[in-house]
LODRENDREN-125519 format. One record per residue (C-alpha): residue in three letters; x, y, z. Coordinates in steps of 0.25 Angstrom, whole numbers, plus 5000, padded with zeros to 4 digits. Layout:
<atoms>
+-----+------+------+------+
| res |   c1 |   c2 |   c3 |
+-----+------+------+------+
| Ala |    X |    Y |    Z |
...
+-----+------+------+------+
</atoms>
This chain:
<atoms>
+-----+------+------+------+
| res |   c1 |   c2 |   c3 |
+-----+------+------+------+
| Unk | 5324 | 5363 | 5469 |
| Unk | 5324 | 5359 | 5456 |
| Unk | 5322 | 5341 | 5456 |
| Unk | 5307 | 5342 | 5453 |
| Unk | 5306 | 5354 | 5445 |
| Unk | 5316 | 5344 | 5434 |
| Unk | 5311 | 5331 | 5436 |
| Unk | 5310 | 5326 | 5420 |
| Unk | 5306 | 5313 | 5418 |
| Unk | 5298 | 5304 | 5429 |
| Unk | 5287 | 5306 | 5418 |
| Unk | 5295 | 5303 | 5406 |
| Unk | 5306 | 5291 | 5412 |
| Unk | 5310 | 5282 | 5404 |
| Unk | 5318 | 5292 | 5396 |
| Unk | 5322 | 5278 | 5387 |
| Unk | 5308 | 5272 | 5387 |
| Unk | 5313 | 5260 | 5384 |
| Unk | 5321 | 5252 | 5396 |
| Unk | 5326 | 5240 | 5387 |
| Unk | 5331 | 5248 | 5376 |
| Unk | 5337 | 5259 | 5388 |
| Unk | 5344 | 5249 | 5394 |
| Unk | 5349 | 5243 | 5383 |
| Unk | 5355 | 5258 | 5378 |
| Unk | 5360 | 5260 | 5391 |
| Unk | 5368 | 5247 | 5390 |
| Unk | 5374 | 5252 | 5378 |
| Unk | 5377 | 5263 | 5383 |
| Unk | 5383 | 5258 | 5394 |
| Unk | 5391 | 5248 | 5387 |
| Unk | 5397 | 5259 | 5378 |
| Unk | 5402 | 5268 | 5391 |
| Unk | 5408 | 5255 | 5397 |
| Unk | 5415 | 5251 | 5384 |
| Unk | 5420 | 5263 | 5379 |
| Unk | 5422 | 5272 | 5390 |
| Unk | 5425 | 5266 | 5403 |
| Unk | 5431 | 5251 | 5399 |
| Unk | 5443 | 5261 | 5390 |
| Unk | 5444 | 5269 | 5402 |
| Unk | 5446 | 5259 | 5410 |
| Unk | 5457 | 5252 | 5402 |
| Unk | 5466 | 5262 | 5395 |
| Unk | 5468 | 5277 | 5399 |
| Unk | 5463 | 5288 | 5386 |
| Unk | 5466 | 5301 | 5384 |
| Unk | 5460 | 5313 | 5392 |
| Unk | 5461 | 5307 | 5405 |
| Unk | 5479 | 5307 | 5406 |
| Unk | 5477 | 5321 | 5406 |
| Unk | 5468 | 5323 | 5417 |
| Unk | 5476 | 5314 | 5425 |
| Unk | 5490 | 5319 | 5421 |
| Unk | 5485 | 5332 | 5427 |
| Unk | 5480 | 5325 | 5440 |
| Unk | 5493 | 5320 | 5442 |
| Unk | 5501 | 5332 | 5439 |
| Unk | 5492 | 5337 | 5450 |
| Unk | 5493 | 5326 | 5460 |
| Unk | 5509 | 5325 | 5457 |
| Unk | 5511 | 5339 | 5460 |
| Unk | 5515 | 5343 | 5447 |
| Unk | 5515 | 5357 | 5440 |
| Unk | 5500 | 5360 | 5438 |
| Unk | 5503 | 5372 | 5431 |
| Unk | 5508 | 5366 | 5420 |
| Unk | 5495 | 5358 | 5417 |
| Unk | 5491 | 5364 | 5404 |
| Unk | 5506 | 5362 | 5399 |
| Unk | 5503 | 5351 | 5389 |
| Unk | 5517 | 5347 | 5387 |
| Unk | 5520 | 5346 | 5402 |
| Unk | 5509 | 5339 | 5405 |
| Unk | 5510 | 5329 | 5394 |
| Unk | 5523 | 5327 | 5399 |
| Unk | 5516 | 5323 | 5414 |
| Unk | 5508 | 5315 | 5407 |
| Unk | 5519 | 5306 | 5402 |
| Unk | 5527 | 5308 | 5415 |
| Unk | 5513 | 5301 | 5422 |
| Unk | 5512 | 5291 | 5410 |
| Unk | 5497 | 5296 | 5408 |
| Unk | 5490 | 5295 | 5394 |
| Unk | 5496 | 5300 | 5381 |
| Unk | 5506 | 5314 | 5385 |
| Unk | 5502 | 5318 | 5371 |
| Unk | 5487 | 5320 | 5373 |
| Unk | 5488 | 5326 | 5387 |
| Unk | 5485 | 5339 | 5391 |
| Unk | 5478 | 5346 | 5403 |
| Unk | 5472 | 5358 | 5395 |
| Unk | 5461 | 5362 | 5393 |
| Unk | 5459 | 5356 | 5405 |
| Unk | 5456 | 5366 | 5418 |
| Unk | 5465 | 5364 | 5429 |
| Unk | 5455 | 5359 | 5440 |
| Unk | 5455 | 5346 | 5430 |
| Unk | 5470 | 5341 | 5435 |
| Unk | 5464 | 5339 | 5447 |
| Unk | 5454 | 5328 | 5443 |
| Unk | 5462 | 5316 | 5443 |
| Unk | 5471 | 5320 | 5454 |
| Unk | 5465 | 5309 | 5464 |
| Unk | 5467 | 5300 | 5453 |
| Unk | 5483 | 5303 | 5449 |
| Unk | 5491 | 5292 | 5456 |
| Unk | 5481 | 5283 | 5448 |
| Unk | 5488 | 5276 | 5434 |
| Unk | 5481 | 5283 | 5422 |
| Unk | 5472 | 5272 | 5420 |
| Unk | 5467 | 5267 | 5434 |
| Unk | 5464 | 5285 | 5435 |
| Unk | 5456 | 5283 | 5423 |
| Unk | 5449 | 5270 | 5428 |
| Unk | 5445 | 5278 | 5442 |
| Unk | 5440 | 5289 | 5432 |
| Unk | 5432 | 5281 | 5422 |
| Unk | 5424 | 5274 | 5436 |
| Unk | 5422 | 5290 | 5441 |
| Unk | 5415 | 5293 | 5429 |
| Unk | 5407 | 5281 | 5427 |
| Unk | 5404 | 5283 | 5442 |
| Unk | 5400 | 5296 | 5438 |
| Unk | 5393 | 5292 | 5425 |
| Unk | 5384 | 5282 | 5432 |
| Unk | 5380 | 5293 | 5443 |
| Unk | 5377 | 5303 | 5431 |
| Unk | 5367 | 5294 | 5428 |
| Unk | 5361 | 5290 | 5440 |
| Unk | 5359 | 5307 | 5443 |
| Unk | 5355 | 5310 | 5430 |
| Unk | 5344 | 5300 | 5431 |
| Unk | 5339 | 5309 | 5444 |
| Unk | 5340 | 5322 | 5438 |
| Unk | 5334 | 5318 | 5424 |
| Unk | 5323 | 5309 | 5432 |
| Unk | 5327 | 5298 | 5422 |
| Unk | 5331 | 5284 | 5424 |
| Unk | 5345 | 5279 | 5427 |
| Unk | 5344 | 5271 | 5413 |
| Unk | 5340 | 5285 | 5406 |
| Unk | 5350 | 5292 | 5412 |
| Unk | 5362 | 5282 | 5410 |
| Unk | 5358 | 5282 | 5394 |
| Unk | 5358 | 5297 | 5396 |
| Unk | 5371 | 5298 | 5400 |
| Unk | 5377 | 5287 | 5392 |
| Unk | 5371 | 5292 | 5380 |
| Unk | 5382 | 5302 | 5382 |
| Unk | 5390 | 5289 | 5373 |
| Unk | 5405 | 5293 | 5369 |
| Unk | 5404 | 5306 | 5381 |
| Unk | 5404 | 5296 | 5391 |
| Unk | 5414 | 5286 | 5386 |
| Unk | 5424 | 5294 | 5383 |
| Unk | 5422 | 5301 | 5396 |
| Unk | 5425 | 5289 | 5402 |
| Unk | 5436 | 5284 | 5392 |
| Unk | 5444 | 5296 | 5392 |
| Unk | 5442 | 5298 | 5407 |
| Unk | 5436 | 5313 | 5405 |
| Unk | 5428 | 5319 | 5419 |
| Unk | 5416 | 5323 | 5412 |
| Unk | 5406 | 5313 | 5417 |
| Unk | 5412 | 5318 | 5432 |
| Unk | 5408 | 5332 | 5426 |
| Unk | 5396 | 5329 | 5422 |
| Unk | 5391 | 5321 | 5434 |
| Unk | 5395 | 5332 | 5441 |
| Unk | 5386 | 5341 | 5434 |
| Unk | 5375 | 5330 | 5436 |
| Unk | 5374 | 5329 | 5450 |
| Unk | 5375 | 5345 | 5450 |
| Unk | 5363 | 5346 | 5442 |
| Unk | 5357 | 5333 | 5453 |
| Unk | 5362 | 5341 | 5464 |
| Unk | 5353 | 5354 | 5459 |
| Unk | 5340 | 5348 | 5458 |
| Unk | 5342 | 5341 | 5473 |
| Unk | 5344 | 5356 | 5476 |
| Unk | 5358 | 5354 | 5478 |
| Unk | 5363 | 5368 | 5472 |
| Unk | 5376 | 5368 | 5479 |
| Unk | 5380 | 5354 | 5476 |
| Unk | 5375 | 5356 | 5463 |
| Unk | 5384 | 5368 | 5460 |
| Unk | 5394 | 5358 | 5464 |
| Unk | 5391 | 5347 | 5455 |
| Unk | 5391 | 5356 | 5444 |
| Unk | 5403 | 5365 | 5449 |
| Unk | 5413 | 5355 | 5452 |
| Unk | 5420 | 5350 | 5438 |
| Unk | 5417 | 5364 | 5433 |
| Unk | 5433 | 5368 | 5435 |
| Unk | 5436 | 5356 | 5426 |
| Unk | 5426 | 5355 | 5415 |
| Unk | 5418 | 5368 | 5413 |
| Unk | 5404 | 5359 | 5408 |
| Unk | 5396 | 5363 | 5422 |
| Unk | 5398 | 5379 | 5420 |
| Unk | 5386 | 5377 | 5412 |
| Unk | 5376 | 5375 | 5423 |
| Unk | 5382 | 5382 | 5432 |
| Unk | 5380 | 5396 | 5423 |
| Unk | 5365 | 5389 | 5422 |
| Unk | 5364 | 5389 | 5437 |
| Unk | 5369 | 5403 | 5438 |
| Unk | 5360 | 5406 | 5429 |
| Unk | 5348 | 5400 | 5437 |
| Unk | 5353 | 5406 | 5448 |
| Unk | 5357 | 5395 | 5455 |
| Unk | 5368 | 5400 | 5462 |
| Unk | 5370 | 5389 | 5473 |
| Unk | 5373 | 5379 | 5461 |
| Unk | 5381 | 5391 | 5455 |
| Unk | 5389 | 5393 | 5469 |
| Unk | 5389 | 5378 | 5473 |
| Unk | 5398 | 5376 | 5459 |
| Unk | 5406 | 5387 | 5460 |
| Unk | 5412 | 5384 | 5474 |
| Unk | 5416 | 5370 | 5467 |
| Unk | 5421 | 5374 | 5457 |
| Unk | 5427 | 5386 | 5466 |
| Unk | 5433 | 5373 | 5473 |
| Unk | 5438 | 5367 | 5463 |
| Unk | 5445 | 5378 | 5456 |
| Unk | 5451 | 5382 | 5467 |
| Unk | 5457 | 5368 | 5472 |
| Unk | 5463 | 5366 | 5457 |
| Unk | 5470 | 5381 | 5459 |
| Unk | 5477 | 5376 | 5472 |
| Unk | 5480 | 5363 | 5467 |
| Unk | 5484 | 5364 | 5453 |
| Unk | 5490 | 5380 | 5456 |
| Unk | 5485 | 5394 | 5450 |
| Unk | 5494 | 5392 | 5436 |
| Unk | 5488 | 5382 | 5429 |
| Unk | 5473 | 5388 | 5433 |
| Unk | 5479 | 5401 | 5427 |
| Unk | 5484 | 5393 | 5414 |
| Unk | 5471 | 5387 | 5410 |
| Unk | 5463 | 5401 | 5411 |
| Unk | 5474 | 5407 | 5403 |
| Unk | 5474 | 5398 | 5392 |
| Unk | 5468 | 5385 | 5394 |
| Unk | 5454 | 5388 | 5396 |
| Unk | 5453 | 5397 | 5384 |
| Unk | 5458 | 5390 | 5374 |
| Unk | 5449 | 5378 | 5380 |
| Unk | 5437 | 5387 | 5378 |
| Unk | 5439 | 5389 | 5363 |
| Unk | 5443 | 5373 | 5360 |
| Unk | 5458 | 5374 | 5360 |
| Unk | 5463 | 5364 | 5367 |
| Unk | 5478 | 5360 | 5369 |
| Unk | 5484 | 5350 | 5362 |
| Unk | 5468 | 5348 | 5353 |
| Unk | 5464 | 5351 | 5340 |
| Unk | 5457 | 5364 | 5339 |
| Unk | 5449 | 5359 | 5328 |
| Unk | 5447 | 5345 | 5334 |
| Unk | 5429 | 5343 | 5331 |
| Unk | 5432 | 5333 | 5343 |
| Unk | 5428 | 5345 | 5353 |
| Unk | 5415 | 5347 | 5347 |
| Unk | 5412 | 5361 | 5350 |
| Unk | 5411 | 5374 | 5341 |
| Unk | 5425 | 5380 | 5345 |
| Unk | 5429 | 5368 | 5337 |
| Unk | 5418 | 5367 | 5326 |
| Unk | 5419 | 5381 | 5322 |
| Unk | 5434 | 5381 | 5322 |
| Unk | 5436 | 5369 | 5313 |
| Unk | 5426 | 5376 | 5304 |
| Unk | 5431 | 5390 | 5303 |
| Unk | 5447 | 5389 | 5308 |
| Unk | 5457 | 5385 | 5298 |
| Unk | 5469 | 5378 | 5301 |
| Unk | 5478 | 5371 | 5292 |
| Unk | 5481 | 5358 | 5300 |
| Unk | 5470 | 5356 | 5310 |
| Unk | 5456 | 5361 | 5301 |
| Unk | 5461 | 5367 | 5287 |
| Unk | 5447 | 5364 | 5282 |
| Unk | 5438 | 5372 | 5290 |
| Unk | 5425 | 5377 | 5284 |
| Unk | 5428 | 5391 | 5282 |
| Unk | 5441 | 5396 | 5288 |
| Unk | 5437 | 5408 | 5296 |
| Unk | 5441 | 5409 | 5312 |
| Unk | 5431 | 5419 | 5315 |
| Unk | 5420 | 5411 | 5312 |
| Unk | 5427 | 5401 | 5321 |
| Unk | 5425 | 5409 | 5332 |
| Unk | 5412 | 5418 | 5328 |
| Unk | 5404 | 5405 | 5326 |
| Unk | 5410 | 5398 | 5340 |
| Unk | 5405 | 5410 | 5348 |
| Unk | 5391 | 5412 | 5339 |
| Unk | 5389 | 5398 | 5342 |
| Unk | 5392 | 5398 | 5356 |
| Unk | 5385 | 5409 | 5359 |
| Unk | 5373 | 5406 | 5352 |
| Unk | 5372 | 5392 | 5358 |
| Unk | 5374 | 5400 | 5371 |
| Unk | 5365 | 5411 | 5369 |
| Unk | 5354 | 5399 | 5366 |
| Unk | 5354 | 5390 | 5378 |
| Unk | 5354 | 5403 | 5387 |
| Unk | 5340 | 5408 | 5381 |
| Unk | 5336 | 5393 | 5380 |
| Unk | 5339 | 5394 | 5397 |
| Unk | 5332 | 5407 | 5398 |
| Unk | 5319 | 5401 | 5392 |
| Unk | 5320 | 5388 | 5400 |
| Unk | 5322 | 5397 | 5414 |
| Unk | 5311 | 5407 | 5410 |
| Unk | 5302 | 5396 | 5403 |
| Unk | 5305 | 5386 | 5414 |
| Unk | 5313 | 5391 | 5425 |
| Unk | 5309 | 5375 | 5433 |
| Unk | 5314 | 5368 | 5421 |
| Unk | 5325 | 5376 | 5417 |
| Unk | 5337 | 5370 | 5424 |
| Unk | 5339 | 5354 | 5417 |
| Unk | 5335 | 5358 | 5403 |
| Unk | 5345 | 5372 | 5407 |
| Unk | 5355 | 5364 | 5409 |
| Unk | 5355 | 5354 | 5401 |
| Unk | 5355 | 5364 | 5388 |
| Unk | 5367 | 5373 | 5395 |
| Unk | 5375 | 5358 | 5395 |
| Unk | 5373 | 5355 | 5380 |
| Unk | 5377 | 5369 | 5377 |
| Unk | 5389 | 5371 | 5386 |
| Unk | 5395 | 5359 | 5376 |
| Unk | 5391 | 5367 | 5364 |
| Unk | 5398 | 5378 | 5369 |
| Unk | 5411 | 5369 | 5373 |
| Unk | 5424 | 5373 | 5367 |
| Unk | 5427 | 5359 | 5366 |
| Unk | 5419 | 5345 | 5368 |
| Unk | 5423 | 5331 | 5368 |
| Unk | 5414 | 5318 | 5368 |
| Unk | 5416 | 5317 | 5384 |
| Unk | 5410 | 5330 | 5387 |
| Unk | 5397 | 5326 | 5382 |
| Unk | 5394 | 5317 | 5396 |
| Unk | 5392 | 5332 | 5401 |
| Unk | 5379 | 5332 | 5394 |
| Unk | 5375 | 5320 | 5404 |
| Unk | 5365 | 5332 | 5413 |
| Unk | 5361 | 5344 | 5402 |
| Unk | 5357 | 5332 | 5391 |
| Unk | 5348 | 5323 | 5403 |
| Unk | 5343 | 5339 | 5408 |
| Unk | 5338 | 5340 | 5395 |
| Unk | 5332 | 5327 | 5392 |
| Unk | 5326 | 5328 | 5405 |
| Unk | 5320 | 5340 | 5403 |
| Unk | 5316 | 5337 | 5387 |
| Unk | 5309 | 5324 | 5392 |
| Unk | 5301 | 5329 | 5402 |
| Unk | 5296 | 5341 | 5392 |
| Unk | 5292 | 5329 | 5383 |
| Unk | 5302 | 5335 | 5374 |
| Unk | 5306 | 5320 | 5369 |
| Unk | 5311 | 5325 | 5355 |
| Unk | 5319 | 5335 | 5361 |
| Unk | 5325 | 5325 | 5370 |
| Unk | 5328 | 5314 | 5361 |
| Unk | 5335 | 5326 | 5354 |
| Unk | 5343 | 5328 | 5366 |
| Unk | 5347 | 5315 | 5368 |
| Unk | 5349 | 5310 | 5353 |
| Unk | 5358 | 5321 | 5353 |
| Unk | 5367 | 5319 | 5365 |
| Unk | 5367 | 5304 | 5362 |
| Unk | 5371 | 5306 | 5347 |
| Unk | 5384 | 5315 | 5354 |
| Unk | 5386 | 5302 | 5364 |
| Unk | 5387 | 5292 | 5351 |
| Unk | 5389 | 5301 | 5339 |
| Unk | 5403 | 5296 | 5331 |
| Unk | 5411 | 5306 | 5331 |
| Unk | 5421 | 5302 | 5323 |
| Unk | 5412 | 5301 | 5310 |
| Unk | 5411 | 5316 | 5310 |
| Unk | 5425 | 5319 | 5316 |
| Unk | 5430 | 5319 | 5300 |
| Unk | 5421 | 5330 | 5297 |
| Unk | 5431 | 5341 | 5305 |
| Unk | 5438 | 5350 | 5297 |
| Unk | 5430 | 5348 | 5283 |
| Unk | 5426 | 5361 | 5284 |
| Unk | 5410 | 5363 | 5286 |
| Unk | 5409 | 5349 | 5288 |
| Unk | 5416 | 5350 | 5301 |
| Unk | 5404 | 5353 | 5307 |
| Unk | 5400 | 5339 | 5306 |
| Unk | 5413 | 5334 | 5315 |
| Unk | 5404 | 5341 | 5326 |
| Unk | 5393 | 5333 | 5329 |
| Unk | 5395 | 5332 | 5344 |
| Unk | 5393 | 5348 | 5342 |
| Unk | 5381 | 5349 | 5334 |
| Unk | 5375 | 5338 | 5343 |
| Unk | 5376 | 5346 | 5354 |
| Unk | 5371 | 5358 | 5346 |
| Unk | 5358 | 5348 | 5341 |
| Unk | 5356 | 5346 | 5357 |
| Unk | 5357 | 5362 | 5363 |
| Unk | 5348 | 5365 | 5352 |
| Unk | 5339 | 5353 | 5352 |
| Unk | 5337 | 5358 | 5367 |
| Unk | 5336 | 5373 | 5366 |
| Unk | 5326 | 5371 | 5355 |
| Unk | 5317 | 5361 | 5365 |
| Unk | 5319 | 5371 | 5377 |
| Unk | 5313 | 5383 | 5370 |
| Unk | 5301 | 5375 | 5368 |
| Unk | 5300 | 5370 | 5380 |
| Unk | 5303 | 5384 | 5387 |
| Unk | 5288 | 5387 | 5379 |
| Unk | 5280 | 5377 | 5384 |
| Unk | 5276 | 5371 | 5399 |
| Unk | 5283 | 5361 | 5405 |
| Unk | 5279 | 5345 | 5401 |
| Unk | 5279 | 5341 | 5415 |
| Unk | 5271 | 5354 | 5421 |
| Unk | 5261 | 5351 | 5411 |
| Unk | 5259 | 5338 | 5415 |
| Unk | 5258 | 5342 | 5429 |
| Unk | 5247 | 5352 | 5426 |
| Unk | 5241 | 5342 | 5418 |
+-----+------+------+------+
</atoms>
């Protein structure tokens, strides 16, 4: 259906023209995922992953589910289980098919669960890599620099025992599964970790959009599945409890037991809170006290950024209605984290598909500049030292500057829309050549 319509880069491989210096990168990069993320995973349990299994054991022991988003009663389970720090632990804003992530793993120690998890994603990382190289048409080498490019995403994924590479190489083989006209599997692909982490919605609303409803109705029966399962086990109550008041207070960045200010989230819930909300302990220097503006310019913004990734979609189906889907997608990835509530590093390894779609696609419309941009950008979010802006929150208009994963991001979606509308204008790189 779609595999020769989106081949990108026989013509254009190597994507890193030179091999030695590839190689010697990629061993770099390598080296820096082992070291920092896996070998600390391996040895010593961080935060993060007690509460995923706290919950998996509450669930497998047969204890009270409803009481999941009682932070003080489930800090008091995690002592009871002698896992991580009770302090830190809690289950919000987590949804409540998430408890049962870890169930096969509960009568594990803390530690060997972790070990089993940390060799599941790095499984999954290597298969991410060996599917992207299909899709994109690239070679194994390009696409695990790709991917490990993703720098302190991917090591704290693995370090803190996170499921976003599962989530991501999920949505992977989904997109893999489409172009093998699949549609039904790849509804499935994409479907199945929605009830836990809401990143796939995105190209599902895309696929609606296209109407493609078999890969539309292939995920909804999944995640049908799922929610349905977690209902039965875990019981109506706490289900009723997250829609009531855990999933709004997640959609604006308030989080139990976190800093509403906290620039750690990246997003511009939090941005435009630490410059327009005062308070007297957590940010009594914003830049001009004035709520309102806090929550005009959160919803301005959003809607903008919205408003101009659909027009950019509409050009690109009625420009290029063959071409549309990998670019399409790849956009609509970049902006669903601009339009997050809240980010942190490990959700960046979701960018793994919509950052190598658009590449791809920049690459094989000779685009270069525009894909270096691309990449320069993603990588600069991968490696950038985040703890030489982090002093900058709360210092008034400066705080801006405490954001740069943010304004990174921002550099990327526009970066992109503005090399799509040209492109939109003009014929395709590859037909061209073929008429030549």
């Amino acid at each position: 259906m779609q595999l020769q319509a989106l081949k990108p880069l026989r013509a254009l491989r190597p994507v890193f023209p030179r091999r030695a210096a590839a190689m010697v990168l990629l061993a770099a990069l390598a080296v820096n995922v082992v070291v920092r993320g896996i070998a600390p995973a391996m040895s010593h349990v961080d935060s993060d992953f007690p509460s995923y299994l706290t919950a998996a054991r509450i669930v497998a022991d047969g204890g009270s589910t409803k009481r999941l988003y009682d932070t003080a009663w489930f800090q008091e389970q995690m002592r009871r289980y002698r896992i991580g720090k009770p302090s830190a632990g809690k289950f919000a804003p987590f949804p409540p098919p998430t408890a049962l992530l870890l169930v096969p793993l509960a009568s594990l120690q803390p530690l060997d669960a972790l070990r089993v998890v940390t060799a599941v994603s790095t499984l999954c990382l290597i298969g991410s890599i060996v599917v992207l190289a299909a899709i994109l048409e690239w070679s194994a080498i390009d696409a695990a620099i790709l991917v490990l490019l993703s720098g302190s995403a991917v090591v704290s994924a693995l370090r803190l025992g996170q499921p976003y590479i599962l989530v991501s190489t999920s949505c992977i083989l989904g997109y893999y599964a489409y172009l093998r006209n699949r549609p039904w599997l790849a509804g499935a692909g994409f479907g199945l970790f929605t009830p836990l982490k809401y990143f796939p919605v995105i190209f599902l609303v895309y696929f609606a959009f296209r109407r493609r409803w078999q890969v539309v109705a292939g995920a909804t029966l999944v995640i049908a599945a799922v929610s349905l399962a977690s209902i039965a086990i875990l019981g109506w109550q706490v289900h009723a409890r997250f829609l009531a008041s855990v999933l709004g207070n997640h959609l604006i960045a308030r989080l139990d037991m976190q800093d509403p200010f906290a620039a750690s989230f990246q997003s511009f819930d939090t941005l435009f809170r630490r410059l327009f909300v005062f308070d007297a302990t957590a940010n009594p220097r914003p830049a001009l006290a004035a709520p309102l503006l806090q929550l005009t310019g959160v919803l301005l913004t959003k809607a903008a950024l919205a408003a101009v990734a659909v027009v950019t979609l509409l050009r690109l189906a009625a420009r290029r209605a063959a071409e549309a889907t990998a670019p399409s997608l790849g956009l609509l990835g970049i902006a669903a984290m601009l339009l997050a509530p809240a980010t942190a590093t490990y959700h960046q390894v979701l960018l793994w598909l919509p950052v190598g779609l658009l590449a791809a696609f920049l690459l094989r419309e000779r685009a270069h500049a525009c894909a270096g941009f691309l990449l320069g950008g993603y990588t600069l979010i991968g490696f950038f030292p985040y703890r030489i802006t982090a002093p900058f929150a709360g210092r008034g208009a400066l705080t801006l500057l405490a954001f740069p994963r943010l304004l990174l991001l921002l550099a990327m979606f526009l970066g992109c829309v503005h090399c799509l509308w040209k492109l939109a204008q003009t014929p395709s790189a590859v037909h061209a050549d073929a008429s030549a």
